[in-house]
N, C-alpha and C positions, 0 to 999 in steps of 0.2 A: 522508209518506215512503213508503209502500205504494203508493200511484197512482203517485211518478214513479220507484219501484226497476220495476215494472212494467212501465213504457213502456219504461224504458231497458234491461231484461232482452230487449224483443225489435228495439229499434230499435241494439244494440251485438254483438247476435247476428252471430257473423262471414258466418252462409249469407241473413243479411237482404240482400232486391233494393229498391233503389230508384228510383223513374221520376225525381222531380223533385228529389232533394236535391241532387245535384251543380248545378240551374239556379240553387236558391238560396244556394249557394256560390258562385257564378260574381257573383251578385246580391251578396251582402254583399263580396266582393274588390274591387266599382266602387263599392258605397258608401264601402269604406274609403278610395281610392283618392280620392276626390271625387266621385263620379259621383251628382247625386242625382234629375238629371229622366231618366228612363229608360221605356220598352214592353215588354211583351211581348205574344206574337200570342195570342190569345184558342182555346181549343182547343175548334174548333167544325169539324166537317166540310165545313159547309158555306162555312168561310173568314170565320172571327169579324173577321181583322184585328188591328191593333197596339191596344193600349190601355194609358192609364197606368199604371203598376204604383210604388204609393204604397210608398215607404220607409219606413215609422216600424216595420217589424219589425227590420232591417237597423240602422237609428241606434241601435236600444236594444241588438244584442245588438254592436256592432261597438265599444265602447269592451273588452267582454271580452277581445278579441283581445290587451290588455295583461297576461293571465293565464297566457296558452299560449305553446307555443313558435311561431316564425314554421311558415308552409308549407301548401298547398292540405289536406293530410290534417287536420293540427289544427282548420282551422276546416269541417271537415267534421263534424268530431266535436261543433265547437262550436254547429254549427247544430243538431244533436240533442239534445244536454245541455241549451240554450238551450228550445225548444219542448216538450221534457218536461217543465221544470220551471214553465213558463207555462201549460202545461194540465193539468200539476197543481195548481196554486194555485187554480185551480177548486172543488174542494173544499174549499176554507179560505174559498171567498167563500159558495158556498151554505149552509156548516155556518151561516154568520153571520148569511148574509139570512135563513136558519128560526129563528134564534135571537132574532133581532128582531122577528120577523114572530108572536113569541109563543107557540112549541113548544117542548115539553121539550127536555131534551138527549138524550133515546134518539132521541125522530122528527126531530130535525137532525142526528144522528148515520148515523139509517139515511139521509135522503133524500141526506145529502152521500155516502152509501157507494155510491148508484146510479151515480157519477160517478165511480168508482173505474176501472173498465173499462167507457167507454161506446164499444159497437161501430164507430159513425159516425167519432169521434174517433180512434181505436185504425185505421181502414181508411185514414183521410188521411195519419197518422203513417208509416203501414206504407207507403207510395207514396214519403214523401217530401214531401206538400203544406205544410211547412212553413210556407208567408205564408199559407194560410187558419186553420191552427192558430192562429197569433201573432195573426192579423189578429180571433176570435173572443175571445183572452182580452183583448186593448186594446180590445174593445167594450163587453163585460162588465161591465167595473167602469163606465161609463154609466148602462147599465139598473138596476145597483144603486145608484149615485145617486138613479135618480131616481124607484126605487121607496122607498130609503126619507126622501126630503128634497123630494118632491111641493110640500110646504106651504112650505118655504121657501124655494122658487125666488124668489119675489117678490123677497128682501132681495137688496142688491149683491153680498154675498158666495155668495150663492147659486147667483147667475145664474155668477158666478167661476165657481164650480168646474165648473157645465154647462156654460160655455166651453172651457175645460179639457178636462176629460173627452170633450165632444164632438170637438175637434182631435186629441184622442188616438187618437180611434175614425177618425176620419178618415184617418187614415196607417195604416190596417190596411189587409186585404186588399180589392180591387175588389168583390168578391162580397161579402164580408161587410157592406161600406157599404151595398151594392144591399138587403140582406136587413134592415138596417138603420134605413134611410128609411123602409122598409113598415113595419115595428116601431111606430117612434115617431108612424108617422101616424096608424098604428090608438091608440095608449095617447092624443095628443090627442083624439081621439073621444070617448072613454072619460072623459075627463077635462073634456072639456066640457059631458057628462052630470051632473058632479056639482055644483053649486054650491059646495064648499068646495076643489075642484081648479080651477074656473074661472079663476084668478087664474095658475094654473101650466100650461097651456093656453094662453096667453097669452105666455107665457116661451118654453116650447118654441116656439111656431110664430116666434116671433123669432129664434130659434139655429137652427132649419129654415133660414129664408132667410138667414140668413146664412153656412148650410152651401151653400146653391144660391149664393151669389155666389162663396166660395170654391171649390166643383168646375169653376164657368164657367170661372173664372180660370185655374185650374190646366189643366182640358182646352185651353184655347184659347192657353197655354203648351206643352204638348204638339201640338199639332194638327200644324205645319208639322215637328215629327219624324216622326209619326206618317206624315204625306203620303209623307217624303222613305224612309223606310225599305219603306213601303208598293212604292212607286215602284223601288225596288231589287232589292227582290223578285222583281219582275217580271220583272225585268230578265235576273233570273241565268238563269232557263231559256235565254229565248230565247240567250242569249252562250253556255252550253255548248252549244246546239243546231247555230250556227252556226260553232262552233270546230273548226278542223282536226283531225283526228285520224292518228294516227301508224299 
């Protein structure tokens, strides 16, 4: 309750500026709407280009819109109250991974308190960056899978839920997947070092490739928007450049 009275004391501050909230406003209005294969340009100086931008923050917070009243301002509100309360739940998951992992409850007490105000977090919020917020807590609960149920990836029900959980991670944010993939390829490593994680080592790199066939699919689903928006772009300078002016 203290991490997300926090967030939302400076993310409801009437003098608070934001870059990108209104994009992902603009973003859940087309999810609700139907729109669920969608781009955005990649912000890179040097011209990143269109690139998929995965719905699964958008699905999960867009049935709440049956909470509030209709209008662009409520669900502006709603994409803050939405992200504050997803990165606060952070601390409710580390209190519990320290708590399993065999610490009292003062040292899972203080380490979840480091989580309280983490700078990095607290700077994205302050922008606006909404889908990497949401896109880091839908990864989250992954890693703690599968830090604490290593062993029994093997069984069917296991691999279930690393199915699961991995699709969930999946529809977070483009960046957060990318940071993602690196994560889990180093912990196989790691885990093929050990002969009683061997067996789960094995598991992940099956849900690996099965994550590379599903991003093929999905980019190569995208692609001919990608070209055609790409293509438009272009377009625009040169039409105002050549447009009469008055």
């Amino acid at each position: 309750m203290l991490a997300l009275a926090l967030r939302l004391g400076g993310m409801l501050h009437p003098y608070a500026i934001f870059s990108d909230a209104r994009l992902n406003t603009h973003n859940l209005t087309g999810v609700i709407q139907g729109t669920l294969l969608f781009t955005e340009a990649l912000p890179s100086e040097a011209g990143g280009g269109e690139a998929p931008y995965p719905p699964g923050h958008y699905l999960i917070v867009a049935p709440l819109q049956l909470l509030i009243a209709p209008g662009e301002a409520a669900l502006h509100t709603l994409e803050k109250l939405a992200n504050a309360l997803a990165d606060s739940l952070v601390v409710g998951l580390l209190w519990h991974m320290l708590r399993r992992g065999g610490y009292g409850e003062r040292a899972a007490l203080l380490g979840a308190a480091l989580y309280v105000l983490p700078g990095p977090l607290l700077k994205s919020l302050s922008v606006g960056e909404f889908a990497n917020v949401f896109g880091q807590a839908l990864a989250l609960p992954l890693l703690a899978y599968l830090a604490l149920s290593a062993r029994r990836l093997a069984t069917p029900r296991g691999l279930a839920g690393l199915a699961a959980l991995l699709a969930l991670a999946l529809l977070g944010h483009l960046g957060v997947t990318i940071s993602l993939a690196g994560m889990l390829a180093a912990l196989g490593l790691i885990w093929l070092a050990r002969p009683a994680t061997r067996p789960a080592a094995g598991r992940l790199r099956s849900a690996g490739c099965w994550r590379g066939r599903w991003w093929r699919y999905a980019t190569t689903r995208h692609w001919p928007m990608c070209c055609w928006r790409a293509w438009v772009r272009r377009q625009r300078p040169r039409h105002h450049a050549h447009s009469p002016t008055s």
